[in-house]
N, C-alpha and C positions, 0 to 999 in steps of 0.2 A: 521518313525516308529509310528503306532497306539498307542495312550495312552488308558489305562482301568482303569474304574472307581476305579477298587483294587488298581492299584499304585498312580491314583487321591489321594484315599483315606489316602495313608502311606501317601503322601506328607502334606498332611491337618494336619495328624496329629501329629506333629511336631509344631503346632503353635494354631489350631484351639480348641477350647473342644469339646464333645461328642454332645451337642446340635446344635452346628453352622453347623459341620458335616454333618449330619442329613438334616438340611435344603440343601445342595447342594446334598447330593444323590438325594432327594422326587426332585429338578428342576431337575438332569437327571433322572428320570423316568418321569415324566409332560412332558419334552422334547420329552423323546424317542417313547410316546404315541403320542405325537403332533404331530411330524413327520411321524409316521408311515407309511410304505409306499413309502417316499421320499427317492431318491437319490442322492449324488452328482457325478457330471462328470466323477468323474474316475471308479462310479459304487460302492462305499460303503455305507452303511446306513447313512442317514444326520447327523443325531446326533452324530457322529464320530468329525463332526466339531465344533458344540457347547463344545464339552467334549475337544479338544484340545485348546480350548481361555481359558477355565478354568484353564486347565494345564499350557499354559502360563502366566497367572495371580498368578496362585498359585506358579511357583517360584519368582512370587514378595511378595510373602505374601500376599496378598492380602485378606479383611475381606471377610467373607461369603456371603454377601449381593452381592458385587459386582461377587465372584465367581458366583452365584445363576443367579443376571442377566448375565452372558456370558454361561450356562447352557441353556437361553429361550431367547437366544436377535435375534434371527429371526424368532419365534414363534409366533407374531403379526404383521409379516410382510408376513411369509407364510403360514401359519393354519388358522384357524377358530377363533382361540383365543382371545378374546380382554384382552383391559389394566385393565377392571375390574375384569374380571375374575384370573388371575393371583394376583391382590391384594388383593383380596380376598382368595386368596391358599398360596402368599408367604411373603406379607403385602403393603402398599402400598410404599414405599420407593424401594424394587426390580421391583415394576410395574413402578415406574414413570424411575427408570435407564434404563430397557427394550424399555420405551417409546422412552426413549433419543438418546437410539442407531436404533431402526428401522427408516425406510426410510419414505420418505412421497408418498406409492404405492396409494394413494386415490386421487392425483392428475395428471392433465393431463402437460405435459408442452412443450412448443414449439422444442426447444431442449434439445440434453444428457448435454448441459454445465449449461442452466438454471436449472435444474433437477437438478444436481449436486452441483449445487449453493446454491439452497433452500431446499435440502438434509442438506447441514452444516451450513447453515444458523439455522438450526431447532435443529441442533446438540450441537450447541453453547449456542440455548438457555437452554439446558437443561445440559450444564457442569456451566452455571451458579448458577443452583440451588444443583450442585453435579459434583464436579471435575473428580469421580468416571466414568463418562458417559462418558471421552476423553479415559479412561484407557482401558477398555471393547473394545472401537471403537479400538485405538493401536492393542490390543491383537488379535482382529477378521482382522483387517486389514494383518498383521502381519501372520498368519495363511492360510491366503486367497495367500498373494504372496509365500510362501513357498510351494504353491499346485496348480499354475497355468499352469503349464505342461497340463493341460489336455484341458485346454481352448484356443478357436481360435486362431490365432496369431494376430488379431486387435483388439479381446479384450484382450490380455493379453498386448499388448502392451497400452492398452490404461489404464489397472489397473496399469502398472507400472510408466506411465506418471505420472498419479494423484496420485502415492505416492509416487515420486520425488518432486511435486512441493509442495506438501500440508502436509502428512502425514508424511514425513520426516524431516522438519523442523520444526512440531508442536513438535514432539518428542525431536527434539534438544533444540527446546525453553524451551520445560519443564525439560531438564537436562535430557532424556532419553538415555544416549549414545548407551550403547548396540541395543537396538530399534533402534536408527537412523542408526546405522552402519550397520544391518541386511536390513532394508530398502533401505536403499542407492546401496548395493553390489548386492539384489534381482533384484532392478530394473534397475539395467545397466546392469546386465547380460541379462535381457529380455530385453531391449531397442535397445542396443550394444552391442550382443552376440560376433561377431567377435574380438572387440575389446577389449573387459573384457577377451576371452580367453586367447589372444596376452598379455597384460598387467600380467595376472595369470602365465602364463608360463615364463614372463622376470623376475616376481618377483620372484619364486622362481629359477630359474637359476641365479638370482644375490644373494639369500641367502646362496645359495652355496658356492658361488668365497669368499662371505663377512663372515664367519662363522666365521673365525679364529682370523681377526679383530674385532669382533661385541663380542668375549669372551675377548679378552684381553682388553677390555675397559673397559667391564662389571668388570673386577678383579682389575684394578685399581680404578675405580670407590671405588670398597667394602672395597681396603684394605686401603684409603686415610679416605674412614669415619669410619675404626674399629680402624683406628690408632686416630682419633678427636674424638672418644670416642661415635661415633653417629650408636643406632643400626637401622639398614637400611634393606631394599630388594632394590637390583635395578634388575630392569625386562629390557629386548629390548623392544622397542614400535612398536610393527606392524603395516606399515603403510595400510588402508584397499584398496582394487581396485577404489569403485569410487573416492575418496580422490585425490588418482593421476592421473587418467586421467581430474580430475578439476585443480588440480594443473597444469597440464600441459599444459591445455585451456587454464585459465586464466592468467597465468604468458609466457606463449607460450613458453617452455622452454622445454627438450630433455626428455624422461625417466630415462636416464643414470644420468641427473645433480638432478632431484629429487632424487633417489637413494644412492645418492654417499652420502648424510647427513642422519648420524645413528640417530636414534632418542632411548632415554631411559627415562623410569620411575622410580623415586625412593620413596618408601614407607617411612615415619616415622611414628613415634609414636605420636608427639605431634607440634603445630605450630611453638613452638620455637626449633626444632629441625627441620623444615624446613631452618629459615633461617641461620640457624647454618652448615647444608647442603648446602645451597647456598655458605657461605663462604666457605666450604672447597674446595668446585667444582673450584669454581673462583680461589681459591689457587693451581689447583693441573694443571688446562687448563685455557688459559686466555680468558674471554669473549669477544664477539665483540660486538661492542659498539651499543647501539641503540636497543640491542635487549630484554631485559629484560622487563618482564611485571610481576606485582603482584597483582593476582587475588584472593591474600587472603585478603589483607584490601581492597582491591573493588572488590568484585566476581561480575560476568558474569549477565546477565540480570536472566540466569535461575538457579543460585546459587552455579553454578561451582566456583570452589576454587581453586588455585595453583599457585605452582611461575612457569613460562618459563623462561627459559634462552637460550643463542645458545653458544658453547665453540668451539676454534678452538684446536683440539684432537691432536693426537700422528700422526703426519707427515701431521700435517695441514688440518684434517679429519673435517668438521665441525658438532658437536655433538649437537642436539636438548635433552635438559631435560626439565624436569615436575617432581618437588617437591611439594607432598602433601602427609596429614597425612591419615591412613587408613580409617576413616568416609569421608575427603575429598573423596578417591577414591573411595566407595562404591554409595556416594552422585551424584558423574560423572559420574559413569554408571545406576547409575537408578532414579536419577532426583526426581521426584513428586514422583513415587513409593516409595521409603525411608521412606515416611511420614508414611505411612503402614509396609514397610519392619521393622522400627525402630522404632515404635508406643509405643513399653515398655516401653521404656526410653525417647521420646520426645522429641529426643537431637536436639539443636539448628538448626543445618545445617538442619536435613529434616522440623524443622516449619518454616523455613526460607526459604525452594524451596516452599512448599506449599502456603506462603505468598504471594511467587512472582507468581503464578501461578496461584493464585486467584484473583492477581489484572491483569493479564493480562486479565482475562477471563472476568473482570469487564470494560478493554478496549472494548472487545469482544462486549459486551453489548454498550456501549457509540457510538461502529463504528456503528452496526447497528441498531441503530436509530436514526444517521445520513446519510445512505445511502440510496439513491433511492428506490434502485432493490436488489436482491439479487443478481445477478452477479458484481455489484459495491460491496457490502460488501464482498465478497469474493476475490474480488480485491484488496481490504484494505487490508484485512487478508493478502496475499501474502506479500504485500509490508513489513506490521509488522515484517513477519518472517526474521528478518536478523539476520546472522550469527558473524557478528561482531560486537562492540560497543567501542565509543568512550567514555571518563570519562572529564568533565566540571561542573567549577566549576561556581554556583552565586556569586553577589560579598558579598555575608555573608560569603561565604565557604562553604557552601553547594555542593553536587556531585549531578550532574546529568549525567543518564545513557542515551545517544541514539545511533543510529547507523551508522555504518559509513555513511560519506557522507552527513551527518545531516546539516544543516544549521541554522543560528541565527532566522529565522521566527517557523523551529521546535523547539530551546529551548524556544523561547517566549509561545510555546501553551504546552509547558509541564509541566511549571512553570502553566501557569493559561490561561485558552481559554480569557477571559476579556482581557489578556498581549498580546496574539495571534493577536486578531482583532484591537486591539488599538495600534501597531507595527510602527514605522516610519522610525526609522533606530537602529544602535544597536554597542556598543565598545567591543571589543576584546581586554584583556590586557589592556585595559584604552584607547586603541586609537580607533577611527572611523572607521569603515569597513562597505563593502558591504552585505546588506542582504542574499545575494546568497552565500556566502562564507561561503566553505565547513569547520566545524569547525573539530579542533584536539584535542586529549590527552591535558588534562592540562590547557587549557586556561581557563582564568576568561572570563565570557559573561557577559555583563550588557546591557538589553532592554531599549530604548527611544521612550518613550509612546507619543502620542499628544489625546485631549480630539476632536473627530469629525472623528479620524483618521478610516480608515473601512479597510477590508481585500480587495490588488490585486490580481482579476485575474490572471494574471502573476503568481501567488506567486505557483501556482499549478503545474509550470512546473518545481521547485527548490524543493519545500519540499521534506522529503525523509519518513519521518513518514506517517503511517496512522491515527494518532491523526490529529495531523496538517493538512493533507488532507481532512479527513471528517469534521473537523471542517471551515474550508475556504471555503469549498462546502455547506455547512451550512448555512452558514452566506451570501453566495453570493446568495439562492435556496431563502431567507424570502427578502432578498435586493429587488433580482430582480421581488418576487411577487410583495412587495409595490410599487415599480417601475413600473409596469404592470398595477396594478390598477389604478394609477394614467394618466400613457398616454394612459389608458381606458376612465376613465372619460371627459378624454379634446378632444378626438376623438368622443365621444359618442356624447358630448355637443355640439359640433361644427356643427356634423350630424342635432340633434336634433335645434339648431339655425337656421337651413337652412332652415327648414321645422315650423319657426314661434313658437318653443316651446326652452325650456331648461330642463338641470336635475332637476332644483328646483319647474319645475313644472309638474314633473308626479306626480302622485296618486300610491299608493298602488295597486291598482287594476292592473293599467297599467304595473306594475313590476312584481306582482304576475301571472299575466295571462302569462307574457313573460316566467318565471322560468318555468313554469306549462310546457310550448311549448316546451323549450332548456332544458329541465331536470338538469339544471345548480342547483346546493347545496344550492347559495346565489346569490346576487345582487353584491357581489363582482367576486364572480369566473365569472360571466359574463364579468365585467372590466377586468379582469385579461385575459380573451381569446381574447378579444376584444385588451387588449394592447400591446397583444403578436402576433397578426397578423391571430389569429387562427379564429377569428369571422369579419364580415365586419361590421364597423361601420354605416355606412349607409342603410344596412338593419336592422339590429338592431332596431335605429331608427325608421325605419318605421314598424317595426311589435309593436313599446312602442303606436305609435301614430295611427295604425289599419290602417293607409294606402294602397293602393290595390296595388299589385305586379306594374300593367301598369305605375303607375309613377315614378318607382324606373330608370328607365333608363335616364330618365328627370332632374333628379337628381343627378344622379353620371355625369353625361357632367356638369354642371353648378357646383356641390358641391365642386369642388378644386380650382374653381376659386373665393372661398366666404370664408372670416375670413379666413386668414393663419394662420396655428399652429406656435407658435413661441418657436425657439430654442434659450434657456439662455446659454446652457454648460455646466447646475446641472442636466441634467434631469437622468445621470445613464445609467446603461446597455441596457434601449430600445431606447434609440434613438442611431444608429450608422453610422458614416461615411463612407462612401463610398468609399474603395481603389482606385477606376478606377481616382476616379477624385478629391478628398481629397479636398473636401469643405473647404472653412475658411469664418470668420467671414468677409461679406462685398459683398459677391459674393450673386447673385442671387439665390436661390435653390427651389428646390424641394424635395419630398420624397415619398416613396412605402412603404406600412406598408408588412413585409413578416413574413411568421410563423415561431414563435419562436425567432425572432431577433428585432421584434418592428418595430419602423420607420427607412428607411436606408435614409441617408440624401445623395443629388449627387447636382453638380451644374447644373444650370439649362439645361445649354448647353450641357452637357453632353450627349456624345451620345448613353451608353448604356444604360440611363435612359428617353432615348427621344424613346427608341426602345421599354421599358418595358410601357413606357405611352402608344404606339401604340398600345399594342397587350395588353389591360388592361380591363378584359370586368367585372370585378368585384368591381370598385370602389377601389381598392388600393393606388389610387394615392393618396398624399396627398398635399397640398397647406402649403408651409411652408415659415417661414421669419425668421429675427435673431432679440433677442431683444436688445434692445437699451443697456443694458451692459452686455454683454457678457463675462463672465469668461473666464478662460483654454487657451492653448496652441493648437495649431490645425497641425496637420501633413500636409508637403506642399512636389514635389520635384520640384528642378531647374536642367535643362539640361545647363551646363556651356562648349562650345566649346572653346578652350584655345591652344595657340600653345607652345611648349613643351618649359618647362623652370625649371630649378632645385631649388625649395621649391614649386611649387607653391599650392603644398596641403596645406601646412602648411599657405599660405599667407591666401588662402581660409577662411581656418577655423578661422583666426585671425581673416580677416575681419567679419565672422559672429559672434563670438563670442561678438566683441567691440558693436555689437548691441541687445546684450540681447536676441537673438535668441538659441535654444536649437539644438545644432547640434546630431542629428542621427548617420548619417552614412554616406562614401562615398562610392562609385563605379567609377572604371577607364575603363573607356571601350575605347583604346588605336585604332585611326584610320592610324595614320601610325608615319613614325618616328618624321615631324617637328608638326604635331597635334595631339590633344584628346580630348574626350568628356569623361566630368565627370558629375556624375547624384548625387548631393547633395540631401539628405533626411535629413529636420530641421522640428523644429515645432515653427510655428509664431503666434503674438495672432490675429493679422486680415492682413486684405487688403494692409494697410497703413504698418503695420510694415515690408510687406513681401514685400512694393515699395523700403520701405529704405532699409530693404535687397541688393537688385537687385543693386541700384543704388550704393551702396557702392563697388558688385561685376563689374560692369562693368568700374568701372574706371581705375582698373588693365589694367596695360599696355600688360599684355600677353592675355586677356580674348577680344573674337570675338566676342560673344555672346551669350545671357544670355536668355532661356526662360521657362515661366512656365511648367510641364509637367500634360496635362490630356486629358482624349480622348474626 
């Protein structure tokens, strides 16, 4: 049903004065002129859509300002109009929300996901300076699905994708329930028409069969708290269509067994007749165990409030409640809005979602200026949005809030990024655990820091935060330049040794002339390309020293056999080993500098790296040796042919074990019934330690033979 400005206006004025008024007519008429002309898809005047975001905002209450921006928030995306001219007609505070919300149509971008990336990337920044700018976006988004009947079926499918994955959990995080619930039910019915039908149709033909049970619960429910003295509403809780077709993905479980548990809501007046209510409930159905949660002394990340309980009912029916007071329940369905809806009075619960909702949107800010690309920061964002959250404590007592699935490296970067990257290992309840372990409700965490300690790689495929993840990607993006630079410089110098020079003795000029030629920033971003594999050292070189192209080939035959680069084991992310043939300390090697990976180290003999030298017309190779003390643990595998005997894994792993060797993993690759061949993966610190290895394995009386594995 079309909204008019007339009933716009009753609505307004119910909250708003005679001047704020005012200001939202004058933006629909600016609008209606702006537009003129235009259509939307189903063939009504455009402005018909601006005027319904306002209508939606306005039953949030929503101040004037932001009414005014959703009156003009595609008017400098589609008109003529700039952001000045609007500031200058409606002040600048409605121009910069208007800003906030149009698209970025003045740039070109490779793809609709990039595009779309750097669309809410731009979004973000501007709910940073104005929370108001996510609300406007909600209400037009909001609008847009409630009216996509008219649109393609690939793009409607593709507007309801993107607000499943994005637009509906923004909603929830900010405590927007109603929003989320409309979002959620829009876009499965356009995604999964068939099956939203199916689902519509079981649910109400089970409300049917249930009607008669779902009142006589409701009436014990009322008369057990009129009789405890507690005045109450209790409502049935409708469960919505996408809700259960998630529940029945994820839990992979029947319609019928979702179904079959009633859910209800009971109103009170005040907290302490919440759990005054709790008791009576537990009094009247007995609870099952394990399921209670209280989200009023810990509410939700986005300021939802209430107890849950599950009760098993009248003929062992099991009954889902939600006790909460009426500001709780106003709080839950409209989240951040409240802050506005409830602005009179400035009652705790709504400055308390707007608190949370501004420091997330200060996360919002911290991701993306730790992320690459905009498609990365919007990747963040996903991840942020979760729906669930576990409650742990520091060992002061303090709560911290993350999400499920969270692990002890995400508390550490919650508590403080300095905690994050200085991480070693971490106790759970006082005792010693795995950094990957997914933490629960309730446990105490205590972080154990070491001074030198730096963030694993690794740690990226465990975290569950986007704090934690933009922050490790962080620290690993400045790691790996200084790391760059460096096995720049000792490539550069090496080149330049060859040719009778060093770094310490170019000239300014010689550098300067070089930058002027590579368009490079600095004398470092050069290193940096150079030790990333992206630039060749050796030409390099010869353009510092004005050498003429003809001797560069001269050069690269003889330069790898001159000063080998030496490998210590500290050098970091660019130099890396080689899977094929898993170098250790003692072995002859060699190395190919490749882009983006630095030096990949192979033993010499190695024959995919005897293939890459062949076919190598660019000087990649590089000439490499081990220094005389050599750090680290080195990945090795041993192929053990063994004839079948019962422990004899276990013997296996004793014997390496007793040698200070760091056992991996095994694999049994079973040849028939009286033999097998098992492929040990340890890590040894050299040559010498991975003989004594060997020789301790071969003395085993069931063991054939024992040999190194590499091509």
């Amino acid at each position: 049903m079309s909204v008019s400005l007339d009933t716009l206006t009753d609505k307004l004025d119910s909250y708003l004065d005679t001047k704020q008024i005012k200001l939202v007519r004058d933006a629909y008429y600016f609008a209606a002129d702006a537009h003129e002309g235009q259509k939307r898809r189903s063939g009504e005047a455009y402005v018909t859509h601006p005027l319904a975001v306002a209508d939606i905002l306005a039953d949030m209450h929503m101040d004037h300002q932001s009414l005014a921006a959703a009156m003009l928030h595609d008017v400098i995306e589609d008109t003529g109009v700039d952001k000045a001219a609007l500031g200058e007609q409606f002040g600048s505070t409605v121009a910069e929300l208007v800003d906030g919300v149009s698209k970025l149509t003045q740039f070109e971008f490779r793809t609709h996901a990039e595009k779309q990336a750097e669309n809410f990337q731009k979004m973000a920044m501007a709910m940073a300076r104005d929370l108001r700018v996510i609300l406007v976006k909600l209400a037009d988004r909001l609008h847009n699905m409630r009216t996509l009947d008219v649109l393609s079926v690939e793009k409607r499918r593709r507007i309801a994708k993107e607000t499943l994955e994005i637009y509906a959990p923004i909603a929830n995080r900010l405590g927007m329930n109603n929003v989320r619930i409309e979002f959620e039910d829009l876009g499965f019915a356009t995604l999964y028409p068939m099956r939203a039908r199916r689902i519509k149709a079981a649910v109400a033909s089970v409300r049917g069969h249930h009607k008669q049970l779902i009142d006589d619960i409701r009436t014990q429910l009322g008369d057990c708290l009129l009789k405890d003295g507690v005045h109450a509403t209790v409502i049935g809780r409708e469960k919505h269509l996408y809700s259960i077709y998630q529940k029945m993905r994820s839990k992979n479980i029947s319609f019928t067994e979702i179904m079959d548990v009633f859910a209800f809501r009971i109103i009170v007046d005040s907290v302490d007749d919440c759990y005054r209510t709790l008791g009576s409930v537990h009094n009247l159905y007995k609870p099952r165990p394990g399921n209670f949660k209280d989200y009023i002394a810990i509410p939700k990340a986005n300021g939802y409030q209430s107890l849950h309980t599950v009760l098993f009912g009248m003929h062992g029916v099991p009954i889902e409640i939600q006790i909460r007071t009426t500001d709780m329940e106003k709080m839950a369905n409209n989240g951040i809005a409240a802050h506005w809806l409830y602005k009179a009075n400035d009652s705790d619960a709504s400055m308390g979602s707007h608190m949370r909702a501004r420091q997330w949107v200060q996360g919002l800010l911290e991701l993306q200026a730790n992320a690459g690309n905009s498609l990365e920061f919007i990747e963040n964002v996903k991840i942020d949005l979760f729906p669930e959250e576990v409650y742990v404590f520091t060992p002061q007592g303090e709560i911290m809030e993350l999400p499920l699935g969270a692990t002890p490296i995400d508390f550490a970067y919650a508590v403080h990024t300095d905690i994050g990257n200085a991480c070693v290992g971490c106790k759970i309840n006082r005792r010693l655990a795995a950094l990957s372990q997914p933490l629960a409700s309730g446990q105490t965490v205590e972080i154990i820091t070491a001074a030198g300690a730096k963030p694993n790689p690794g740690w990226l495929d465990i975290v569950m935060t986007s704090r934690a993840r933009s922050q490790i990607r962080h620290y690993l993006k400045h790691l790996r330049r200084g790391e760059s630079i460096e096995l720049g410089q000792r490539l550069l110098n090496k080149s330049l040794m060859s040719n009778g020079s060093g770094l310490d003795q170019l000239t300014d000029t010689q550098i300067d002339s070089l930058l002027d030629s590579s368009r490079a920033a600095d004398f470092n971003q050069l290193l940096e390309e150079i030790g990333q594999g992206d630039r060749i050292a050796h030409l390099t070189a010869k353009q510092l020293l004005g050498l003429g192209a003809d001797s560069i080939q001269d050069d690269l035959e003889i330069s790898s056999h001159t000063r080998p680069l030496t490998i210590a084991g500290t050098e970091g992310m660019m130099i890396n080993f080689a899977k094929c043939c898993n170098p250790i300390p003692g072995d002859d090697i060699g190395g190919h500098i490749t882009a983006g990976r630095g030096v990949v180290v192979h033993v010499a003999d190695c024959r995919n790296f005897n293939e890459i030298v062949g076919n190598d017309k660019e000087g990649r190779s590089v000439s490499l040796r081990w220094h005389g003390d050599v750090v680290g643990e080195y990945r090795v595998e041993l192929k053990v042919e063994v004839e079948q005997r019962r422990g004899i894994i276990a013997l296996l792993a004793s014997k390496i074990n007793s040698l200070d060797a760091s056992l991996e993993s095994i694999k049994v690759e079973e040849r028939d019934s009286q033999a097998s061949i098992i492929h040990i993966f340890l890590a040894v610190k050299d040559r010498v330690h991975l003989a004594r290895v060997i020789r301790r394995i071969r003395v085993i009386k069931s063991v054939a033979r024992v040999t190194r594995v590499k091509l």
